[in-house]
DSSP file (Angstrom, degrees, kcal/mol; ACC not computed):
  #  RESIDUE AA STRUCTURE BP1 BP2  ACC     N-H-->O    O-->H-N    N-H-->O    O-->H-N    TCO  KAPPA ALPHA  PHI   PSI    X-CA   Y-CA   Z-CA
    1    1 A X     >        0   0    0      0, 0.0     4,-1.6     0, 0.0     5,-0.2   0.000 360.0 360.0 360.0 -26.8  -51.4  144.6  126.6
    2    2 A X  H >>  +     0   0    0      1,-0.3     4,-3.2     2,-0.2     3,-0.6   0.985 360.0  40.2 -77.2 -44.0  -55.0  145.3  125.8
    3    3 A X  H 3> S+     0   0    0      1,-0.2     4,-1.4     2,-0.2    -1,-0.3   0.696 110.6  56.5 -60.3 -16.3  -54.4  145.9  121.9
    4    4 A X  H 3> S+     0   0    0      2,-0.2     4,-1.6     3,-0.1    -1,-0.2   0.903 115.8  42.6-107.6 -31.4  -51.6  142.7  121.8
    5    5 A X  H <X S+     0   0    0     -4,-1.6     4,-1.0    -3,-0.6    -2,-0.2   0.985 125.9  33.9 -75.2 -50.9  -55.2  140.2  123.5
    6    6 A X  H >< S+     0   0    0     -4,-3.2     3,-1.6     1,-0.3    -2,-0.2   0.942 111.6  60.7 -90.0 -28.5  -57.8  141.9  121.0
    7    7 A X  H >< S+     0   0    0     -4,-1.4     3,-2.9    -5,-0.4    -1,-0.3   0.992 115.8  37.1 -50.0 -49.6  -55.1  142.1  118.3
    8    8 A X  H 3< S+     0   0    0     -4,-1.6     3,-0.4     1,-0.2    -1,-0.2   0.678 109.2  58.4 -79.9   5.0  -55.2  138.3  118.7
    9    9 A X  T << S+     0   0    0     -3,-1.6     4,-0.2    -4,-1.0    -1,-0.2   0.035  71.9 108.9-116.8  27.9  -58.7  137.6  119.2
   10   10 A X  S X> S+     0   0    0     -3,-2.9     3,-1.2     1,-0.2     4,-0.8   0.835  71.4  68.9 -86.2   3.0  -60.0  139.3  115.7
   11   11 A X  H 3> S+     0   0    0     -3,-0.4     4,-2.0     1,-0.3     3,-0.2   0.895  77.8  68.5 -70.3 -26.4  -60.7  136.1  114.5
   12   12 A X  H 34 S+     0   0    0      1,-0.2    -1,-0.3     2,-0.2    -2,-0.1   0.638  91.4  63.6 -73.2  12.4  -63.2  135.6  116.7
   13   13 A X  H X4 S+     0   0    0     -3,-1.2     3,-2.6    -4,-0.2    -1,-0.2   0.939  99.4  60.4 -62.8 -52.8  -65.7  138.8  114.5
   14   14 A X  H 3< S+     0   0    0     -4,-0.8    -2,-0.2     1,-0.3    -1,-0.1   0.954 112.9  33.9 -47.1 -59.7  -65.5  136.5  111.7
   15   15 A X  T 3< S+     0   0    0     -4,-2.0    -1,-0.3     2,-0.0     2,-0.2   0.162  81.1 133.9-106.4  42.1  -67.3  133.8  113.9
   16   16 A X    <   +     0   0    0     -3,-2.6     2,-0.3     2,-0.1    -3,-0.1  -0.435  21.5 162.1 -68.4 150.3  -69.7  135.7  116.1
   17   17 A X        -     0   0    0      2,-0.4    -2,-0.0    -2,-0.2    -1,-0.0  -0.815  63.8 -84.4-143.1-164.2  -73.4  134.4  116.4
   18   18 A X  S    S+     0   0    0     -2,-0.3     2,-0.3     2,-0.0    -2,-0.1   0.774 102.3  99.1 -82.4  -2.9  -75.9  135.2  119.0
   19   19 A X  S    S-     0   0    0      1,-0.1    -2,-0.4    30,-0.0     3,-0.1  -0.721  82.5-116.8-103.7 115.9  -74.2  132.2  121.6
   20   20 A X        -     0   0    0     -2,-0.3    29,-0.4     1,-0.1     2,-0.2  -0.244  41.7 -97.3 -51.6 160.4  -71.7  134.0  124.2
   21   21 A X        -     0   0    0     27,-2.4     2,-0.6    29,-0.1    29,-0.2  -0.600  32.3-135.0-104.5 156.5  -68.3  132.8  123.7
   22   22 A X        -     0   0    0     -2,-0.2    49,-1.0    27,-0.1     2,-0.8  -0.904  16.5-157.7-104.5  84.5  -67.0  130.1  125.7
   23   23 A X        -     0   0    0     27,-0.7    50,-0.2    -2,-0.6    51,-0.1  -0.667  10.3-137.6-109.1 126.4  -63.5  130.3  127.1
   24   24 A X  B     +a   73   0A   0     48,-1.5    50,-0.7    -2,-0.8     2,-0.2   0.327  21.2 177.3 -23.2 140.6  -61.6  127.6  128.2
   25   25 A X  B     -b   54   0B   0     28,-1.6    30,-2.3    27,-0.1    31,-0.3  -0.853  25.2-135.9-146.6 155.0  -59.4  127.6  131.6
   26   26 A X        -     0   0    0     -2,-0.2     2,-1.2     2,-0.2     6,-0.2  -0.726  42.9 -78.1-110.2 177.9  -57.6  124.6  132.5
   27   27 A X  S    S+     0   0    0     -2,-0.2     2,-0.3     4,-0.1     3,-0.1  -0.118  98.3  76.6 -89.2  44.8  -57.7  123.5  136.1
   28   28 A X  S >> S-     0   0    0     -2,-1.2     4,-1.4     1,-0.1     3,-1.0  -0.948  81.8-102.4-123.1 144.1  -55.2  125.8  137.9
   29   29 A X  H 3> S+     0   0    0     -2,-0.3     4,-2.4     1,-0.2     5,-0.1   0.890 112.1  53.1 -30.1 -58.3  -55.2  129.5  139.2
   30   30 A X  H 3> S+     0   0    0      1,-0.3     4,-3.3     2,-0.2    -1,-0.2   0.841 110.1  46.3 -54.3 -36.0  -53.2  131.1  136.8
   31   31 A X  H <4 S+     0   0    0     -3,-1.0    -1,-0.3     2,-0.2    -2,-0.2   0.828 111.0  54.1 -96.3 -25.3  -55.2  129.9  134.2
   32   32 A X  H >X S+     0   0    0     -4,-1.4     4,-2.0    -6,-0.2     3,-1.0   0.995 114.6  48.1 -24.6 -82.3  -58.7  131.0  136.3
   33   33 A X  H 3X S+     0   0    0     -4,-2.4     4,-4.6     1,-0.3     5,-0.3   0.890 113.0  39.2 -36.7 -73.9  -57.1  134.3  136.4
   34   34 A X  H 3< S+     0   0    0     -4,-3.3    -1,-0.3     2,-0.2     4,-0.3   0.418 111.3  57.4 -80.8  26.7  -56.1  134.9  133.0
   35   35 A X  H X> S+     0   0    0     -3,-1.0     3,-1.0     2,-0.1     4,-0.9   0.807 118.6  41.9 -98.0 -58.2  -59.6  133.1  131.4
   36   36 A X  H 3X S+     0   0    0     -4,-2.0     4,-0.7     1,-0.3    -2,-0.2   0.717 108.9  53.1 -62.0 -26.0  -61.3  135.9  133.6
   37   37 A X  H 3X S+     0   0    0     -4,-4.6     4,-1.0    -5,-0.2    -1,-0.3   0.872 113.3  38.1 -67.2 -22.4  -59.2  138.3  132.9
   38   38 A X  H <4 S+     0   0    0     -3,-1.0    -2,-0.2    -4,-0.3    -1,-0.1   0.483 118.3  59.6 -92.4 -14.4  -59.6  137.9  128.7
   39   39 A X  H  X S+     0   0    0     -4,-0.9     4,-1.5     2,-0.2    -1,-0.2   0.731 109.2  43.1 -92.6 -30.0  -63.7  137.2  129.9
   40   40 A X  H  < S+     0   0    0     -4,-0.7     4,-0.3    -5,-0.2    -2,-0.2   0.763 110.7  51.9 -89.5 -44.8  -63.6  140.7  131.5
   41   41 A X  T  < S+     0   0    0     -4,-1.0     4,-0.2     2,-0.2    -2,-0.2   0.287 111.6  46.3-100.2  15.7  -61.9  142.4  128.8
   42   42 A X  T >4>S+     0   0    0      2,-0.1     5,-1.4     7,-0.1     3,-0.7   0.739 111.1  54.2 -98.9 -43.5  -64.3  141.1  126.2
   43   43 A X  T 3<5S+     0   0    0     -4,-1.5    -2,-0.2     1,-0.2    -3,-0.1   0.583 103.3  56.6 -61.0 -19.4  -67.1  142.0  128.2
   44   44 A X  T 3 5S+     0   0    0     -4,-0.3    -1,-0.2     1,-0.1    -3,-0.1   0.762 105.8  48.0 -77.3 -39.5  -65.9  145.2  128.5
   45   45 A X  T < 5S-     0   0    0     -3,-0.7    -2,-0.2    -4,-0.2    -1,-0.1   0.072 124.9 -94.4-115.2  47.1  -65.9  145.7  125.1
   46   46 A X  T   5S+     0   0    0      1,-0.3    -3,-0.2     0, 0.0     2,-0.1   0.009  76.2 128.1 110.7 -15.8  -69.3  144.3  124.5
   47   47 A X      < -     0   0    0     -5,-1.4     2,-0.7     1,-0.1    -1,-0.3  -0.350  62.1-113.7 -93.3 140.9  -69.1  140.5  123.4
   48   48 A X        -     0   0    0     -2,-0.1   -27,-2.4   -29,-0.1     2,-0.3  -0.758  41.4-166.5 -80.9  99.8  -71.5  138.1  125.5
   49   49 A X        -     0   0    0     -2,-0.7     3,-0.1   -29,-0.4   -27,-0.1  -0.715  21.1-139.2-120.8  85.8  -69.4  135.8  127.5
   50   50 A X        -     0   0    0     -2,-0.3   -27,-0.7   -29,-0.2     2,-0.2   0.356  42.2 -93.9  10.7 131.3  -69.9  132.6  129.4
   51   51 A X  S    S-     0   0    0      1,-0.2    -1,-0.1   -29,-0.1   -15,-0.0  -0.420  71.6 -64.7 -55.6 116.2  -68.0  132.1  133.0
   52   52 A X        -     0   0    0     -2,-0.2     2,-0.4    -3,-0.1    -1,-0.2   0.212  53.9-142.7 -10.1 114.6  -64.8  130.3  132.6
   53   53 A X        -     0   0    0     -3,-0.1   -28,-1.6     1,-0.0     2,-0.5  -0.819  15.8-139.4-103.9 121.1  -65.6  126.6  131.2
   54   54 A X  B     +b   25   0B   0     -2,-0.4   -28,-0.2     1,-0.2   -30,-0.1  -0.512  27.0 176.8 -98.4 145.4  -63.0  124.4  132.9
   55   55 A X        -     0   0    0    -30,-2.3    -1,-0.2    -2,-0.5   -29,-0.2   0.781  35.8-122.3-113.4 -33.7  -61.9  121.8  130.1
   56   56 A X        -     0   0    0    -31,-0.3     5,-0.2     4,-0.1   -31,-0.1  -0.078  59.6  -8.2  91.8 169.6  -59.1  119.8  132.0
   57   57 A X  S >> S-     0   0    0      3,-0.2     4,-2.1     2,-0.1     3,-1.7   0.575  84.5 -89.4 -95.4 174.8  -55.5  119.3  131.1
   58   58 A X  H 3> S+     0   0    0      1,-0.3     4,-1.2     2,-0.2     5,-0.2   0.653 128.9  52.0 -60.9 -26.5  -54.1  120.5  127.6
   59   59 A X  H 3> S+     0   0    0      2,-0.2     4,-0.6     3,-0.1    -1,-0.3   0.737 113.2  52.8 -70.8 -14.7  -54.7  117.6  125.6
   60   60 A X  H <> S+     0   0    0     -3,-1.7     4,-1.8     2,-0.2    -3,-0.2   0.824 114.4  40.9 -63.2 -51.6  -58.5  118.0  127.1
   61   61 A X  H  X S+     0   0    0     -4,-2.1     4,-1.4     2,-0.2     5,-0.3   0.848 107.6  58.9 -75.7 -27.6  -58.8  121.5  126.1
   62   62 A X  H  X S+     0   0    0     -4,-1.2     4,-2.0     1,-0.3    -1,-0.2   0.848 110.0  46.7 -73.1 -36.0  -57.2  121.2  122.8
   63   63 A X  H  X S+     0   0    0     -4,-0.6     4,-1.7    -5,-0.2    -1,-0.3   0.845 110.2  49.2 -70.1 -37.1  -59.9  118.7  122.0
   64   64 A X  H  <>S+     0   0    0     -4,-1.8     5,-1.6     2,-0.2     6,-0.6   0.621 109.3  53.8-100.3  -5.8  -62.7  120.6  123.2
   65   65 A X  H ><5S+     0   0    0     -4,-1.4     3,-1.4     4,-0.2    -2,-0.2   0.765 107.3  52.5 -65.1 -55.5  -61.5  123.6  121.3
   66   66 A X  H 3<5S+     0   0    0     -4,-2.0    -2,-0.2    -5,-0.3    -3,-0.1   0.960 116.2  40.5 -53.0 -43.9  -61.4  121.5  118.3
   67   67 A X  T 3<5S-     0   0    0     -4,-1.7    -1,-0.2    -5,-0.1    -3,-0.1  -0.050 113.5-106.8 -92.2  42.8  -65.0  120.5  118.9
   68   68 A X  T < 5S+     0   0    0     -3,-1.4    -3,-0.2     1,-0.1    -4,-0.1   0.498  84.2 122.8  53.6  11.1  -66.4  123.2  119.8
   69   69 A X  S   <S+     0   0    0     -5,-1.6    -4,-0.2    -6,-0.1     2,-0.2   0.144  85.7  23.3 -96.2 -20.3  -66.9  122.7  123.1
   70   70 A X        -     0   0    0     -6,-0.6   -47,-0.2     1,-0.1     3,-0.1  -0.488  56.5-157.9-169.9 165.8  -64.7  126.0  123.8
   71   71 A X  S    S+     0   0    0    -49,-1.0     2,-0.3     1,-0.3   -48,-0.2   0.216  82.1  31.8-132.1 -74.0  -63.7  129.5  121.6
   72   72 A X        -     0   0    0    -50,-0.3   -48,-1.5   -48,-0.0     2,-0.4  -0.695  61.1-172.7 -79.1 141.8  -61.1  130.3  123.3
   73   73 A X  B     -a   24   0A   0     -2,-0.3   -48,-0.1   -50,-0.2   -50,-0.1  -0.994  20.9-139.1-145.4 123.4  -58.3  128.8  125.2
   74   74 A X        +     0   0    0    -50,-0.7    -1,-0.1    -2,-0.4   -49,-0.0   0.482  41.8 150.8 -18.5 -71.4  -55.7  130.4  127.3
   75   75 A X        -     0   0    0      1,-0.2     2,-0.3     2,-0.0     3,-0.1   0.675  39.4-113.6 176.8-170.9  -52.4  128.6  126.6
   76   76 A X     >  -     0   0    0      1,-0.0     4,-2.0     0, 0.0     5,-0.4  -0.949  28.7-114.7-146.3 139.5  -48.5  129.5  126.7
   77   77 A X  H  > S+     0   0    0     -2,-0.3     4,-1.6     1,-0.2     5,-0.2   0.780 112.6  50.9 -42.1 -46.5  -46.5  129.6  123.9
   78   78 A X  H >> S+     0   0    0      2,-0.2     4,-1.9     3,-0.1     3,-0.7   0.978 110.4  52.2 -32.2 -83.8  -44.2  126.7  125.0
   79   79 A X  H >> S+     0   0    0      1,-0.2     3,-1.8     2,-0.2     4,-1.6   0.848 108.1  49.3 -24.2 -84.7  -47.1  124.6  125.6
   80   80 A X  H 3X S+     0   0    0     -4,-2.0     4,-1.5     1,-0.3     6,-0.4   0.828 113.5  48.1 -28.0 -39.1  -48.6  125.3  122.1
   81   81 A X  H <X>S+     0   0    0     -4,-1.6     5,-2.8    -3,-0.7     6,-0.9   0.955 107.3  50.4 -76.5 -33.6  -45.4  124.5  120.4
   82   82 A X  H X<5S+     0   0    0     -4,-1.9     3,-0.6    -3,-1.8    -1,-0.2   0.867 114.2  46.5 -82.3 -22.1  -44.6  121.5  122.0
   83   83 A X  H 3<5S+     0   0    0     -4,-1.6    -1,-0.2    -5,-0.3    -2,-0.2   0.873 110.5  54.6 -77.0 -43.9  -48.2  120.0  121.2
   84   84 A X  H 3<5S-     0   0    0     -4,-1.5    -1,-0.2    -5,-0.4    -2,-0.2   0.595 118.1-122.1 -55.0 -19.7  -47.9  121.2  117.9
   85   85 A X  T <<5S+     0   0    0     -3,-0.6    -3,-0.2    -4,-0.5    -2,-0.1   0.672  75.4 130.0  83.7  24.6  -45.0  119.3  117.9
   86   86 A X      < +     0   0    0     -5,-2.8     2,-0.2    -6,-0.4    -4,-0.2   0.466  68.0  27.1 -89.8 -13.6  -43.1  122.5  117.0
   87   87 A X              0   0    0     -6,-0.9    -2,-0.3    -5,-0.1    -1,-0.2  -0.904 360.0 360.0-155.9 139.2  -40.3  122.2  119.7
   88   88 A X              0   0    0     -2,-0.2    -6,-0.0    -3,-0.1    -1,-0.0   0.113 360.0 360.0 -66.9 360.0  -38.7  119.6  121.4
């Protein structure tokens, strides 16, 4: 599981800077949990990371990901597709 998160998170090497990374939870447990969990296992392996920044429903977070506001956001595949317009 740990290799399939960092596998997907190498982009974020490309844009390290000195600013801990911000990741996004929207405003429910599950997505608490797993923002701290992905916060925990960055922090573990060395990256400077900011307390879960709560962004508010998915079209909220998807915008403040776009704007920087965010580095990472949590999501589910479903979700992503259907916002993407990618499923129906």
């Amino acid at each position: 599981m740990r290799a399939t998160i960092f596998a997907s998170l190498l982009f974020l090497v490309a844009c390290a800077d000195t600013q801990p990374l911000r990741v996004g939870a929207k405003g429910f447990a599950e997505q608490r949990v797993l923002s701290e969990i992905a916060i925990q296992l960055l922090k573990d392996d060395g990256w400077a990371v900011e307390t879960p920044v709560p962004c508010g429903d998915t079209y909220a977070c998807y915008g403040a990901l776009q704007a920087g506001d965010i580095d990472l956001l949590i999501d589910y595949t479903g979700t992503g597709f259907v916002f993407q317009g990618e499923a129906g």
